[in-house]
C-alpha positions in Angstrom: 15.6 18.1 41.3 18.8 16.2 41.2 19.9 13.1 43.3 23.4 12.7 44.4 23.8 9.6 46.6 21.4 10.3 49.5 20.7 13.6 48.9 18.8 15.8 46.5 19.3 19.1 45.4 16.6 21.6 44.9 16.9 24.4 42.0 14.6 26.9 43.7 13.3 28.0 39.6 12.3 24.4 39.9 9.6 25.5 42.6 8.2 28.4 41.3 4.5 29.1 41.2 2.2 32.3 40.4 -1.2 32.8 41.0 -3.4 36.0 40.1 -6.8 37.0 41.1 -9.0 39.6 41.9 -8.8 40.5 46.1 -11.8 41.3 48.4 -15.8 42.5 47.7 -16.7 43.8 44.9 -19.2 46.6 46.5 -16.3 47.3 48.2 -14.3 48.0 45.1 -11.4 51.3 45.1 -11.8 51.0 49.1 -8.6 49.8 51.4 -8.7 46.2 51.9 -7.7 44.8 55.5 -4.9 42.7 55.6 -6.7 39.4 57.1 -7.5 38.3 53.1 -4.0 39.0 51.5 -2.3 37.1 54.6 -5.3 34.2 54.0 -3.7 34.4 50.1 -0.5 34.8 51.1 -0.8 31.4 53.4 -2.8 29.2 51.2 -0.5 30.1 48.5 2.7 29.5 50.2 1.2 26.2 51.2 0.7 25.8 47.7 4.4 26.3 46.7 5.7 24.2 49.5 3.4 21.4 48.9 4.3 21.1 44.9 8.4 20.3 46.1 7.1 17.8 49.2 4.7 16.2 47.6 3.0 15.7 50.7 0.7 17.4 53.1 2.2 20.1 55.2 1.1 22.9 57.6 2.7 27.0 57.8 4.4 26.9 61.6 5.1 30.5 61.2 5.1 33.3 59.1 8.2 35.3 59.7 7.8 38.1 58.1 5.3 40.6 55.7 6.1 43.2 54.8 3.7 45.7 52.8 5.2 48.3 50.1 1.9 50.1 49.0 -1.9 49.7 49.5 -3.6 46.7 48.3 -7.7 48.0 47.7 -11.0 45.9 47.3 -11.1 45.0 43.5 -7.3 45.1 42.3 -6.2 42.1 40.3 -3.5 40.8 42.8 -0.2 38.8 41.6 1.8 36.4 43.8 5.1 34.6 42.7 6.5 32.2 44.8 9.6 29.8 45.8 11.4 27.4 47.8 14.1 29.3 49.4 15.9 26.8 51.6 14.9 22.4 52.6 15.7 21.7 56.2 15.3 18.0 57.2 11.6 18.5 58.2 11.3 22.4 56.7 10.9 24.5 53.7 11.2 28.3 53.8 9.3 30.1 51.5 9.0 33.5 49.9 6.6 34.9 48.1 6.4 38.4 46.5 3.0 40.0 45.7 2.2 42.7 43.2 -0.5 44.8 42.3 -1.8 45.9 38.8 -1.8 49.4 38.6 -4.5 50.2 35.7 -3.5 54.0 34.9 0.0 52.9 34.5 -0.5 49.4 32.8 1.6 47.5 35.1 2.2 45.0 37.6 3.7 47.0 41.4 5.4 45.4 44.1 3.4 45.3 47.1 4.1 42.4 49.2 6.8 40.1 50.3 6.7 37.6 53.0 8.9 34.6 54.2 7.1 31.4 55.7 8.4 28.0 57.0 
């Protein structure tokens, strides 16, 4: 962050955050997963990312859009990056990207983004 006067300016690499973990039941594992826990991820994450630049509670008022590029299934080890993509006076936006680990291929596949405020 960098303060100019009044104001401050925001270098959105300066809010970046990842978080990894392994998504839904285990007895459930290779199965489809609902979307209900990746948008519960998704949210607490994104609060997570906004809450590290305001330094200060805050609540999602909406999430704007999610969109979904492949299927997400109980037991895949789930990525999500995210940032600070615009400050309002009393708003952040946010976006975060989600991928998941594809084990055959031995890499990380996007399968999520959403924007929040």
């Amino acid at each position: 962050m960098q303060t100019v006067g009044d104001q401050t300016f925001v270098n959105p690499r300066d809010t970046r955050l990842a978080y990894a973990d392994i998504i839904g039941e285990e007895s459930l594992s290779g199965k489809l997963i609902s979307a209900g826990p990746i948008l519960e991820r998704i949210d607490i994450f994104g609060a997570a990312v906004a809450e590290n630049l305001a330094c200060k509670g805050i609540a999602t008022i909406s999430v704007d859009r999610v969109d979904f590029k492949c299927q997400i299934a109980h037991g895949d080890l789930v990525r999500l990056e995210g940032e600070v993509i615009n400050t309002g006076s009393s708003s952040l936006t946010v976006q975060v990207t989600g991928y998941r680990h594809d084990v055959e291929a031995g890499k990380f596949i996007h399968s999520l983004s959403a924007i929040m405020t």
